[in-house]
C-alpha positions in Angstrom: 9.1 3.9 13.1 12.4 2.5 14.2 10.3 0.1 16.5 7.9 -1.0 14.7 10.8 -1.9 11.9 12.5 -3.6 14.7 9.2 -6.0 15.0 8.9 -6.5 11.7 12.4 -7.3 10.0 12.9 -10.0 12.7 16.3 -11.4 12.3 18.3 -8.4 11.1 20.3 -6.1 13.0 18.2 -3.6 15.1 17.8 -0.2 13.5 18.9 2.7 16.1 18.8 5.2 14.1 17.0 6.8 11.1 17.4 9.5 8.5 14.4 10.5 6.3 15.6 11.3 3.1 13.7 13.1 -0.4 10.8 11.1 -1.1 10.9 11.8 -4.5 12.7 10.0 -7.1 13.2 11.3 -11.0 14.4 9.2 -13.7 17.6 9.7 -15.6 15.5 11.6 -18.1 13.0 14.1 -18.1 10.4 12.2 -19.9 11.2 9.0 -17.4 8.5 8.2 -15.1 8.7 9.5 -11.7 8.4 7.7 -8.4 7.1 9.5 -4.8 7.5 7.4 -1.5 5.0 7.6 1.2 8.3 7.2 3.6 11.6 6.8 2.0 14.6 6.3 4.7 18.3 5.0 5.8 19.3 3.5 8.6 23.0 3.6 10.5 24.3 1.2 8.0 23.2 2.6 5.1 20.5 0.5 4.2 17.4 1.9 2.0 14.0 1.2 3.4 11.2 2.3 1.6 7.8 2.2 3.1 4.5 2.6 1.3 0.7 2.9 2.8 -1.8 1.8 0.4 -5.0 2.6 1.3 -7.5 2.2 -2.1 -7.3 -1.5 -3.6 -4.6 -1.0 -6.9 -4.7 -4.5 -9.6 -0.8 -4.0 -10.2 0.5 -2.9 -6.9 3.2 -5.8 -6.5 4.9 -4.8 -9.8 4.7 -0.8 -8.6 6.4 -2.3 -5.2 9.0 -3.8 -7.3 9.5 -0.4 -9.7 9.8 1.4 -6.5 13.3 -0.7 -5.5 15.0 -0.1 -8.3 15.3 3.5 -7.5 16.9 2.4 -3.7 19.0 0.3 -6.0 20.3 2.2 -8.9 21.2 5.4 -6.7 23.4 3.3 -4.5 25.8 3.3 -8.0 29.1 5.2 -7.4 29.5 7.3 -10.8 32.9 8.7 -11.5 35.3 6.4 -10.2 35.8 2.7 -9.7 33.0 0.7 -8.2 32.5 -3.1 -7.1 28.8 -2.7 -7.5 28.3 -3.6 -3.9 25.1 -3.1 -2.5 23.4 -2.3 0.7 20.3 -3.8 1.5 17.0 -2.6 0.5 13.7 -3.2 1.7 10.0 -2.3 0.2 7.4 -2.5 3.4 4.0 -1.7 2.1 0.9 -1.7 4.8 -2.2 -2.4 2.6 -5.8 -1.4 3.6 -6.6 -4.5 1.5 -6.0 -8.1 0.4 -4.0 -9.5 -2.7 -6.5 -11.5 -4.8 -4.2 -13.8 -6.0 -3.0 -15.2 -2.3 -5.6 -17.7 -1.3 -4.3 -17.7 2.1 -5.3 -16.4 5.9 -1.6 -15.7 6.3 -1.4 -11.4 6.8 2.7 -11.1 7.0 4.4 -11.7 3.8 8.3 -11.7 3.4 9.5 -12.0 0.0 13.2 -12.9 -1.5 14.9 -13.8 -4.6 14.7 -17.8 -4.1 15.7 -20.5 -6.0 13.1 -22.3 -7.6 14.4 -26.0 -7.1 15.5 -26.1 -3.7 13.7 -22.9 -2.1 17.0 -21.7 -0.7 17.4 -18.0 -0.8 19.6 -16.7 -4.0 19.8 -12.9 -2.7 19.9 -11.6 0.8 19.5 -8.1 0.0 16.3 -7.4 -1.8 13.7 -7.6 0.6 10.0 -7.0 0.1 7.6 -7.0 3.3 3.7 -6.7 2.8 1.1 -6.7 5.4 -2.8 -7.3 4.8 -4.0 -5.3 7.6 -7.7 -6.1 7.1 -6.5 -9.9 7.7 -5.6 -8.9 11.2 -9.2 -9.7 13.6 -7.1 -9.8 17.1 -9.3 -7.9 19.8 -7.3 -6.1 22.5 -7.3 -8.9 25.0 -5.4 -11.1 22.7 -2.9 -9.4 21.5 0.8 -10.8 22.5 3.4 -9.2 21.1 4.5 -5.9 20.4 4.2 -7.0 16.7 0.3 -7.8 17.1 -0.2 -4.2 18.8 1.2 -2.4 16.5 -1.2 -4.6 13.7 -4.4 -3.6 16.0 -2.8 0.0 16.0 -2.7 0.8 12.4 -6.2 -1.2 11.9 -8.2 0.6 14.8 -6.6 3.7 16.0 -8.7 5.5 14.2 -11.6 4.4 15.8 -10.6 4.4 19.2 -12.4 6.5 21.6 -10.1 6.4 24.7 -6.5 4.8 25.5 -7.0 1.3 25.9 -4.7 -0.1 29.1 -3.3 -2.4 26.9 -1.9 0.2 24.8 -0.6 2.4 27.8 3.3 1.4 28.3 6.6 1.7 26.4 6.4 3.2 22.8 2.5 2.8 22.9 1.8 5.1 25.1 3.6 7.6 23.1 1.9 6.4 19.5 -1.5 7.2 22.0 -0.3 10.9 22.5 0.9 11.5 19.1 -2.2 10.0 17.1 -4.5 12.2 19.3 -6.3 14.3 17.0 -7.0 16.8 19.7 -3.2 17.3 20.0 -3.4 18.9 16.7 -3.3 22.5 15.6 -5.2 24.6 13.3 -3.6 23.5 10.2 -2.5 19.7 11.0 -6.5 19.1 12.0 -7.3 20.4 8.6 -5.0 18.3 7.0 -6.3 15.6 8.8 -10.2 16.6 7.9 -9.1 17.0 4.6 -7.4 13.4 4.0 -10.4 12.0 5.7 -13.0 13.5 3.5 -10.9 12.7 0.3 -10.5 8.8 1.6 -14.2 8.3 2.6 -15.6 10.3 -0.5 -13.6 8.6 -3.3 -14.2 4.7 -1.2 -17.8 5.6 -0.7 -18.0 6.6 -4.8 -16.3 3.5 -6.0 -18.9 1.0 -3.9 -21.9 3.1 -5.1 -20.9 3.0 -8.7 -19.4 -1.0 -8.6 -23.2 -1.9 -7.3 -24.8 0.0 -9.6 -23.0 -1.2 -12.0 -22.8 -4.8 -11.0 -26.7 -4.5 -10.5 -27.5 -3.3 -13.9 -24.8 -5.5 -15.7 -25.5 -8.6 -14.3 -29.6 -8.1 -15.0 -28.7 -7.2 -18.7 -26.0 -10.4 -18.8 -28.8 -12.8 -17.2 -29.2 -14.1 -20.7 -26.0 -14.3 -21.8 -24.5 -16.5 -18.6 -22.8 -15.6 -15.7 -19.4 -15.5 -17.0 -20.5 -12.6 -19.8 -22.7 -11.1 -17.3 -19.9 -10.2 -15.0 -17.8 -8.7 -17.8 -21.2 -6.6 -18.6 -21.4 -5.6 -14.9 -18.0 -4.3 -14.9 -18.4 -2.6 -17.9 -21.4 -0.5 -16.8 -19.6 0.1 -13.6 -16.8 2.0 -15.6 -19.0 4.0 -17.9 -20.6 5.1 -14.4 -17.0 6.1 -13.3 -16.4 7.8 -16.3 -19.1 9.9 -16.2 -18.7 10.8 -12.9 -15.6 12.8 -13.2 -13.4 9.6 -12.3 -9.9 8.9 -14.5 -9.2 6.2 -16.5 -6.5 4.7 -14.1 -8.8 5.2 -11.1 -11.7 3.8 -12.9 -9.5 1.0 -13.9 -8.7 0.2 -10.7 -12.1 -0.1 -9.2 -13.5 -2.3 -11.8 -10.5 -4.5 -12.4 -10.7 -3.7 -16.5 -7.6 -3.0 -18.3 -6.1 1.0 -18.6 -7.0 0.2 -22.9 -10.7 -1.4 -22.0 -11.5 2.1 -19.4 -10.0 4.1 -22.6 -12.1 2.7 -25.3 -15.0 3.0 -22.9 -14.3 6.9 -22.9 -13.1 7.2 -26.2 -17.0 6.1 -27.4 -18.4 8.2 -24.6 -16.7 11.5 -26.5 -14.9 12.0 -22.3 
């Protein structure tokens, strides 16, 4: 972890030294919303890093990657005696299994600050959000050149690869190769392992059955009604097959791109 953060937050100090800390984060209340990182950290000067893995496509994940920060921010406030309001940095890395729809661009590496809009000079050093579309990455192994670029091919492929490749047999490589062997693992970690696997392919393999059935029946129903209208029908038809197929709302919302109240209503008049 400490290298790959090394490659990615180029220009910062180098991290040589991390401590995991509780990946869960309450609100001040009992009825506030909750907040569980996939990898929630400090480094030797203090500095928060949260780090996220998104694997299923979510319609609102930049505004959950912003939520998440303001936890690494508000528990950096000293209660009880004086305080500056100083902070330390913090920084959100998510590594998305997909693309944002919104960013019409080939670009896969995104690094986000508070700017100011008339002269694009940054406002705020220490709020730092990092994104990464993997499945933008389409490097093969022989042209790969930088430790940044195999660690991109690592985290799309490595769970495909059926050997070591050479090119990933030196430095901290060669010790991702030993540790991601799924051989290496015991009983329990291999069931884990099964178990996330299953869950992943199952619910991905769901959602593109019921979007093209869904789209299929929608958009023969919205034929006379125009494209536009036949889309929204498609998408409609792909919920109610959610619905009805155990899904939840917010899953179901996810998949079809409908809003949380649009899946409700759609289960409210199936009696779900």
């Amino acid at each position: 972890l400490i290298s790959f953060l090394n490659e990615l937050l180029i220009g910062k100090e180098r991290i040589t030294d991390l401590t995991y800390l509780k990946n869960e984060k309450l609100g001040r209340r009992k009825t506030d919303r909750k907040a569980v990182f996939d990898l929630y950290c400090t480094n030797e000067r203090q500095e928060k890093i949260i780090i996220e893995v998104q694997r299923v496509k979510q319609e609102f994940f930049k505004d959950r990657s912003i939520y998440y920060s303001a936890f690494a921010i508000q528990e950096q406030a000293i209660r009880g005696r004086e305080w500056t309001y100083e902070l330390k940095n913090v920084y959100t890395i998510a590594i998305l299994d997909f693309t944002f729809d919104d960013l019409k661009t080939e670009k896969l590496l995104h690094r986000i600050k508070l700017i100011d809009e008339e002269n694009h000079e940054v406002f705020y050093q220490k709020l730092t959000y990092v994104y990464l579309e993997i499945p933008k990455f389409n490097k093969e192994l022989e042209e790969l050149e930088n430790d940044f670029e195999r660690w991109l091919y690592a985290f799309k492929n490595l769970h495909k690869l059926r050997d070591k490749p050479e090119e990933l047999q030196f430095g901290i490589f060669k010790r991702l190769m030993e540790l991601a062997e799924i051989s290496c693992y015991n009983k329990k970690e291999q069931a884990v392992y099964q178990e996330s696997l299953k869950e992943y392919w199952d619910l991905k393999s769901a959602m593109d059955t019921y979007f093209k059935e869904g789209k299929e029946e929608g958009l023969q129903e919205g034929e006379q009604i125009g494209l536009q209208k036949g889309e929204k029908l498609a998408k409609l038809k792909t919920a109610e097959k959610c619905l009805l197929k155990g899904m939840t709302v917010a899953e179901t919302a996810e998949l079809t791109e409908l809003s949380i109240k649009e899946v409700q209503k759609i289960a409210k008049k199936l009696a779900l």
